[in-house]
N, CA, C and O atoms as a GROMACS GRO file, in nm:
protein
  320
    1UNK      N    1   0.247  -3.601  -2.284
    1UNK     CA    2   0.180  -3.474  -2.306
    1UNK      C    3   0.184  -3.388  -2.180
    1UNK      O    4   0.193  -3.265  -2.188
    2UNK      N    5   0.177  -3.454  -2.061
    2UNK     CA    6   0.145  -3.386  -1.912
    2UNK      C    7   0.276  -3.299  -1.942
    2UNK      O    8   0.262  -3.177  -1.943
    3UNK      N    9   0.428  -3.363  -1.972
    3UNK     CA   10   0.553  -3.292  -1.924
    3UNK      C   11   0.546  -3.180  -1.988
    3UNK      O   12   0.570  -3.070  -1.937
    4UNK      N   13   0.502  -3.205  -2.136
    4UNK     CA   14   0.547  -3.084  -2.235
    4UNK      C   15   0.452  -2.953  -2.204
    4UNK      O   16   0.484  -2.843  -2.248
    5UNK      N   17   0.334  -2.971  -2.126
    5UNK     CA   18   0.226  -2.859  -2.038
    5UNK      C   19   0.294  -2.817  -1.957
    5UNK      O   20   0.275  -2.697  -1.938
    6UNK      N   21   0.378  -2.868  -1.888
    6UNK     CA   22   0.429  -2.859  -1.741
    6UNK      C   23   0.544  -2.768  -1.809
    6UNK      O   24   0.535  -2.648  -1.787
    7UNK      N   25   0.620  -2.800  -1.867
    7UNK     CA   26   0.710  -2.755  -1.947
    7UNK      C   27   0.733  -2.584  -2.026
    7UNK      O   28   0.816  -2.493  -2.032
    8UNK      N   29   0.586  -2.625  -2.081
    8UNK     CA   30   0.522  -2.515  -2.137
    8UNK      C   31   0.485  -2.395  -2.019
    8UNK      O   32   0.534  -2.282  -2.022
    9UNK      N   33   0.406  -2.435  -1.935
    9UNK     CA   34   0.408  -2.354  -1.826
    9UNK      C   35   0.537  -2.236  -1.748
    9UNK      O   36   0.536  -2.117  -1.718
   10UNK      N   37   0.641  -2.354  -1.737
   10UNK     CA   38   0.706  -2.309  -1.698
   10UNK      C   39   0.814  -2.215  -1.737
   10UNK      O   40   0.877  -2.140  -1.663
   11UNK      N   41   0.830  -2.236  -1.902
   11UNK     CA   42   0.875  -2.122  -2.000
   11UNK      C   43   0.803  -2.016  -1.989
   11UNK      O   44   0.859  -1.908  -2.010
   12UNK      N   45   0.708  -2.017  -1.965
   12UNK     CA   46   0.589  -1.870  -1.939
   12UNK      C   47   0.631  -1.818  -1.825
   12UNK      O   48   0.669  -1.701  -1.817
   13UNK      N   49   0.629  -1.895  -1.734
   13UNK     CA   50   0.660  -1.812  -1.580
   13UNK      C   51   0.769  -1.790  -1.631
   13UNK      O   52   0.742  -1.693  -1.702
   14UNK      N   53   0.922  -1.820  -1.652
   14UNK     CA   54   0.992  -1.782  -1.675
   14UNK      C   55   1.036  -1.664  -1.733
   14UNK      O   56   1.131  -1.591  -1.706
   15UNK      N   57   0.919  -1.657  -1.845
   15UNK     CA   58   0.916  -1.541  -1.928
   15UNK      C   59   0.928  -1.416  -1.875
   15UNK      O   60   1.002  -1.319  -1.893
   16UNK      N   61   0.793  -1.460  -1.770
   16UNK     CA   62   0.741  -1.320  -1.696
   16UNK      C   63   0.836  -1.288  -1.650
   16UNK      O   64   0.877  -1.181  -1.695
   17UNK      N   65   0.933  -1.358  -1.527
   17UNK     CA   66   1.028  -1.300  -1.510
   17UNK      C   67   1.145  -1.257  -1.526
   17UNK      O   68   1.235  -1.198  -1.467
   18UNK      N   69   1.111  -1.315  -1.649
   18UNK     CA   70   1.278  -1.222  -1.734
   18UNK      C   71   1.213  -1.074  -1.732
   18UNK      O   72   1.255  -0.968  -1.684
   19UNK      N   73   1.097  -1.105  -1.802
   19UNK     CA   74   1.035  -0.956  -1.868
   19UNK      C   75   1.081  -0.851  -1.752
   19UNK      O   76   1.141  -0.746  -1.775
   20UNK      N   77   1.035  -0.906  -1.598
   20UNK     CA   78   1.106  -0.826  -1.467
   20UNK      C   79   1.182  -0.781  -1.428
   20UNK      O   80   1.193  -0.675  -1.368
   21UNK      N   81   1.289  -0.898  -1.474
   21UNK     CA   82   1.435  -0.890  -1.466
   21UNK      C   83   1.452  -0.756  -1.579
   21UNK      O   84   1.503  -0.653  -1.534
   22UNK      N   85   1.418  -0.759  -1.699
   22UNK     CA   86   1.432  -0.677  -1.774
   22UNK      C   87   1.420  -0.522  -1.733
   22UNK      O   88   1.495  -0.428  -1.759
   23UNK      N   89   1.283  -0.530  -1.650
   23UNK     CA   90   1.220  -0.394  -1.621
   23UNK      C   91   1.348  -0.381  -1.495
   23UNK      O   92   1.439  -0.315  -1.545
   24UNK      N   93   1.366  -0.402  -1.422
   24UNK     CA   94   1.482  -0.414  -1.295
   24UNK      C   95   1.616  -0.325  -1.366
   24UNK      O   96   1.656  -0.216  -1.325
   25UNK      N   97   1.663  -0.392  -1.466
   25UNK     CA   98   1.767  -0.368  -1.559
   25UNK      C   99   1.762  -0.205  -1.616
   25UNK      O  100   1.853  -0.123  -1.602
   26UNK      N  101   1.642  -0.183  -1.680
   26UNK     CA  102   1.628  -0.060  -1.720
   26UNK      C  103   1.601   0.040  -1.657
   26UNK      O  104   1.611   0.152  -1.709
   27UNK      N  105   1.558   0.020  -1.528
   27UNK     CA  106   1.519   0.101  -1.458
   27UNK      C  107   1.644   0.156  -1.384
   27UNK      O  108   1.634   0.276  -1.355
   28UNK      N  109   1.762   0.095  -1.346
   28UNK     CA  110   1.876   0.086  -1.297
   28UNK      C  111   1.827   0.045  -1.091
   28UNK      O  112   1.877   0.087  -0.987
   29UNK      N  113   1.724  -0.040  -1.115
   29UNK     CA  114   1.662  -0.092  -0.950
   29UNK      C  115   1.729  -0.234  -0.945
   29UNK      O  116   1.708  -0.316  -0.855
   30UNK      N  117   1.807  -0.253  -1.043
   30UNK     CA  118   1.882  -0.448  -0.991
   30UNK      C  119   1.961  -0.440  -0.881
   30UNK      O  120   1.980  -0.537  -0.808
   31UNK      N  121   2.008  -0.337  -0.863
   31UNK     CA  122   2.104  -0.335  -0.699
   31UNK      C  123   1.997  -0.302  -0.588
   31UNK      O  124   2.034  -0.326  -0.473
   32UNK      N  125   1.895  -0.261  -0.602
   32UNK     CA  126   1.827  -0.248  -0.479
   32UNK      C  127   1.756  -0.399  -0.461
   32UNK      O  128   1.706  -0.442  -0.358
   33UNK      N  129   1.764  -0.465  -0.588
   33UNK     CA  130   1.617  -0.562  -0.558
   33UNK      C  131   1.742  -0.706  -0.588
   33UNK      O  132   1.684  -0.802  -0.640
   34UNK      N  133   1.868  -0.728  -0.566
   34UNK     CA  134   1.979  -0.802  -0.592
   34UNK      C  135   1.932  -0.906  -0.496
   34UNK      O  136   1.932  -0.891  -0.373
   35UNK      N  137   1.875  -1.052  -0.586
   35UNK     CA  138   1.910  -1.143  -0.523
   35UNK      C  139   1.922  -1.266  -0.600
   35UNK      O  140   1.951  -1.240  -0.717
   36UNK      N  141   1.903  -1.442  -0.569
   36UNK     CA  142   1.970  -1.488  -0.624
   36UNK      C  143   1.823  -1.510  -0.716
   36UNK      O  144   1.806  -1.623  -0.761
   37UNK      N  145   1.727  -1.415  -0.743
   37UNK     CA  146   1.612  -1.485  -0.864
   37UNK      C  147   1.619  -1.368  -0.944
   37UNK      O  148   1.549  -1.371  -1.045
   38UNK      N  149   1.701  -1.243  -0.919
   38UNK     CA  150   1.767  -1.166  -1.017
   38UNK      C  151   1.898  -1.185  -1.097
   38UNK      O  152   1.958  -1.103  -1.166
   39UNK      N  153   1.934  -1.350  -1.061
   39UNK     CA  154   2.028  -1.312  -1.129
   39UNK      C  155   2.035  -1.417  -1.286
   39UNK      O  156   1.990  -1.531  -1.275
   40UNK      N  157   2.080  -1.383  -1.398
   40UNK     CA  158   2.073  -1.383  -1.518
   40UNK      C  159   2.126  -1.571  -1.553
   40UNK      O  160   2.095  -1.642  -1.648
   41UNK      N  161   2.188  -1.592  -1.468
   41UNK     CA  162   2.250  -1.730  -1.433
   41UNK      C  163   2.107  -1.838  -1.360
   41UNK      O  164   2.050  -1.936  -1.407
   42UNK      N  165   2.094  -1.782  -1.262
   42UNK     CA  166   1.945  -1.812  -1.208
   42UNK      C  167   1.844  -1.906  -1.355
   42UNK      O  168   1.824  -2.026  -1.376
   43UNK      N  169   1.808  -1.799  -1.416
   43UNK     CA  170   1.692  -1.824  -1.487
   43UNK      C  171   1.727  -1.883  -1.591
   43UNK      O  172   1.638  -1.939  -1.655
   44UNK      N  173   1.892  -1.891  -1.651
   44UNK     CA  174   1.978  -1.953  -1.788
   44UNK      C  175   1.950  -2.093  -1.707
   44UNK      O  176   1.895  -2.183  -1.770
   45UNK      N  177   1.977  -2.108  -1.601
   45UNK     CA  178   1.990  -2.273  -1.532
   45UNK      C  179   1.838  -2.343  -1.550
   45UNK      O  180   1.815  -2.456  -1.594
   46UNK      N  181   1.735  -2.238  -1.499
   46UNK     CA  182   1.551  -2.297  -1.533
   46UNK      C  183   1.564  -2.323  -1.674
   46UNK      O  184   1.516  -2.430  -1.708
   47UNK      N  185   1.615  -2.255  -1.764
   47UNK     CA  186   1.572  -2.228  -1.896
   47UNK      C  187   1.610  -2.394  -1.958
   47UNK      O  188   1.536  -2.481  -2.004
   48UNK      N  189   1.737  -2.390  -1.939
   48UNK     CA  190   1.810  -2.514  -1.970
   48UNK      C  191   1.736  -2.662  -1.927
   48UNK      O  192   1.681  -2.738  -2.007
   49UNK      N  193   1.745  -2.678  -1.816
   49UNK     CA  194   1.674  -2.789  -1.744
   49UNK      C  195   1.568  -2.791  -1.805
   49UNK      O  196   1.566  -2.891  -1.876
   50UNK      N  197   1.416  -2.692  -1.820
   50UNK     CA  198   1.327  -2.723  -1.881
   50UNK      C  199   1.361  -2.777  -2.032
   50UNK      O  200   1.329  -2.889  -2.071
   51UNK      N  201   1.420  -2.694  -2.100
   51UNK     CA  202   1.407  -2.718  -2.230
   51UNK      C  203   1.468  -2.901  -2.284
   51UNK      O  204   1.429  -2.968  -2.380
   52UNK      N  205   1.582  -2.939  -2.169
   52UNK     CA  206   1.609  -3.041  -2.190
   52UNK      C  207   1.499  -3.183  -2.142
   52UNK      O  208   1.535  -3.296  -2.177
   53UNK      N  209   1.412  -3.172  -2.090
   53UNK     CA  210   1.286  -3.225  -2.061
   53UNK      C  211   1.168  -3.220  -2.116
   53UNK      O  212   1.058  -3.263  -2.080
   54UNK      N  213   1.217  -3.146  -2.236
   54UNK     CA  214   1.084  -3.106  -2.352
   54UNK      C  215   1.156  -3.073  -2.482
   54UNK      O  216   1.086  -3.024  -2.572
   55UNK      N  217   1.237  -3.086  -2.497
   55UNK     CA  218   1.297  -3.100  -2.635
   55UNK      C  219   1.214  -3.001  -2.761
   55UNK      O  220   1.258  -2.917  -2.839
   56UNK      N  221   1.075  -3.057  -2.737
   56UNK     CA  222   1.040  -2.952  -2.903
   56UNK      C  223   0.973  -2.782  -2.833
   56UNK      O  224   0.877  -2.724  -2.884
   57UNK      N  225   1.040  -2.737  -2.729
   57UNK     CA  226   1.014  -2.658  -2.686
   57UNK      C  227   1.151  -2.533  -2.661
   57UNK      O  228   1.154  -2.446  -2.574
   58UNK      N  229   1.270  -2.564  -2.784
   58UNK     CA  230   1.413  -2.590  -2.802
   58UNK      C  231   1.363  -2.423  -2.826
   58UNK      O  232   1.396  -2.334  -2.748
   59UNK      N  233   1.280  -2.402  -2.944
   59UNK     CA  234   1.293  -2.262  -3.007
   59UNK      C  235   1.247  -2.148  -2.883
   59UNK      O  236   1.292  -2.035  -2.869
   60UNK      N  237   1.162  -2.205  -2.815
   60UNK     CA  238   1.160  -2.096  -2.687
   60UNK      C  239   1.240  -2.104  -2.592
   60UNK      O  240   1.272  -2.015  -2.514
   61UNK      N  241   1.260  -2.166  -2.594
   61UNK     CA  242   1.412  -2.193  -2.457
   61UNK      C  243   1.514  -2.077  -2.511
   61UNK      O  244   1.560  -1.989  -2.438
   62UNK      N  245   1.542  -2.091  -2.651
   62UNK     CA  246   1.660  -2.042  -2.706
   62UNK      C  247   1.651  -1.902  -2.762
   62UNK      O  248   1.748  -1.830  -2.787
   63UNK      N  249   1.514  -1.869  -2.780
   63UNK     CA  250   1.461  -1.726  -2.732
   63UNK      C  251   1.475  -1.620  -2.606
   63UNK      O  252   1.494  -1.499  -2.595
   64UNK      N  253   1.455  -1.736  -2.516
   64UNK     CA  254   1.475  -1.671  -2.372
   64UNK      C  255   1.628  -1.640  -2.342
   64UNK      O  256   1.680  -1.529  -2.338
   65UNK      N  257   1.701  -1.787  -2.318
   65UNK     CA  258   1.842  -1.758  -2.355
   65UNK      C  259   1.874  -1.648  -2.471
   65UNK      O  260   1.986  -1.634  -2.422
   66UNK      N  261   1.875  -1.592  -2.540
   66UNK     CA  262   1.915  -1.494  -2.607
   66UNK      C  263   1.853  -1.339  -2.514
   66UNK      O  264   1.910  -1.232  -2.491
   67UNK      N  265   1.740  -1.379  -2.486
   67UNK     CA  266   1.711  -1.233  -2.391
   67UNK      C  267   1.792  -1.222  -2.286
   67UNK      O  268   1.856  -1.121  -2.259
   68UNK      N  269   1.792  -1.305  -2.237
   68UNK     CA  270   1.906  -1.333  -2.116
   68UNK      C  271   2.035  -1.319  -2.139
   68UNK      O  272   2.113  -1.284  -2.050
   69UNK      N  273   2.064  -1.340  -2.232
   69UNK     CA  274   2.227  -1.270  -2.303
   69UNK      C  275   2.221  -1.143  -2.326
   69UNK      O  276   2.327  -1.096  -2.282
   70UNK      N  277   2.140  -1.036  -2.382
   70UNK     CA  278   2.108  -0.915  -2.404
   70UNK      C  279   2.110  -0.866  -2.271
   70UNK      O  280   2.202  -0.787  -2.247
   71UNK      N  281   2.019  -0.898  -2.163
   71UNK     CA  282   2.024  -0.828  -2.038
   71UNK      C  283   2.166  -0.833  -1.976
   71UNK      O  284   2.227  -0.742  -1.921
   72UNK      N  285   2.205  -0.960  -1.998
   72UNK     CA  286   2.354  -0.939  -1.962
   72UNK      C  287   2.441  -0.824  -1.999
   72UNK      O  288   2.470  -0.736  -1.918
   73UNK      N  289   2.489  -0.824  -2.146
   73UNK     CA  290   2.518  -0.722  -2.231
   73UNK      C  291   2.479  -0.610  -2.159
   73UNK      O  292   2.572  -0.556  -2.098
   74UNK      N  293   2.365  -0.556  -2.147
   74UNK     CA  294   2.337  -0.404  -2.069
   74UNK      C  295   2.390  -0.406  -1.944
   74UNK      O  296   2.463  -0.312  -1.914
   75UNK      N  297   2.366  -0.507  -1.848
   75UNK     CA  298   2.432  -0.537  -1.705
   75UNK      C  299   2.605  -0.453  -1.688
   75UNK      O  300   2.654  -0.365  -1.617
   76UNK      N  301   2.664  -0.566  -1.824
   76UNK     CA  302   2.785  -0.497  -1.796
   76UNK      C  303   2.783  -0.436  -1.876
   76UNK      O  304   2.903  -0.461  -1.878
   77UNK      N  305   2.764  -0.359  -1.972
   77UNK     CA  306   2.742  -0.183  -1.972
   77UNK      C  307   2.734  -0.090  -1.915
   77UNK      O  308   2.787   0.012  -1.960
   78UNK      N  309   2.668  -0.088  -1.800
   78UNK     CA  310   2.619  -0.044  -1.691
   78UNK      C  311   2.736  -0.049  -1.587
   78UNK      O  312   2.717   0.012  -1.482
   79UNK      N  313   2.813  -0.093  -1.598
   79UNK     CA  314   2.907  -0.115  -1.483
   79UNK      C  315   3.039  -0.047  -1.566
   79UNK      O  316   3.144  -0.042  -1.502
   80UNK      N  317   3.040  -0.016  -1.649
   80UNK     CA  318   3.180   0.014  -1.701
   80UNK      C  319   3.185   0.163  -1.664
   80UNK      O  320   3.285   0.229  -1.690
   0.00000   0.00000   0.00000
């Protein structure tokens, strides 16, 4: 029970900072604030690791990963 709290937790923090990452993204401030906890790879690697250490916590993992694919998507949009 302790892991899947711990687990749980840490999909939340995560969250938040996608949600950041997000606001960063739209704002067009990811090049001023560029580092390696902005980057979209960064937080796919937390996402993963947790979710494989908590297993029934698959559907939020794979939520986040999908936001994290979307921000990508705009990223390189943004660059073309």
């Amino acid at each position: 029970m302790y892991l899947h709290d711990e687990s749980a937790r840490e999909l939340a923090h995560i969250r938040t900072m996608v949600l950041r990452l997000e606001h960063l993204v739209q704002h067009g401030e990811i090049g001023r604030h560029a580092t390696v906890v902005t980057s979209t790879d960064y937080w796919r690697a937390r996402v993963k690791t947790t979710a494989r250490s908590a297993p029934q916590l698959q559907p939020q993992a794979a939520t986040l990963l999908a936001w994290l694919d979307a921000i990508d998507a705009v990223l390189l949009d943004s660059m073309r």
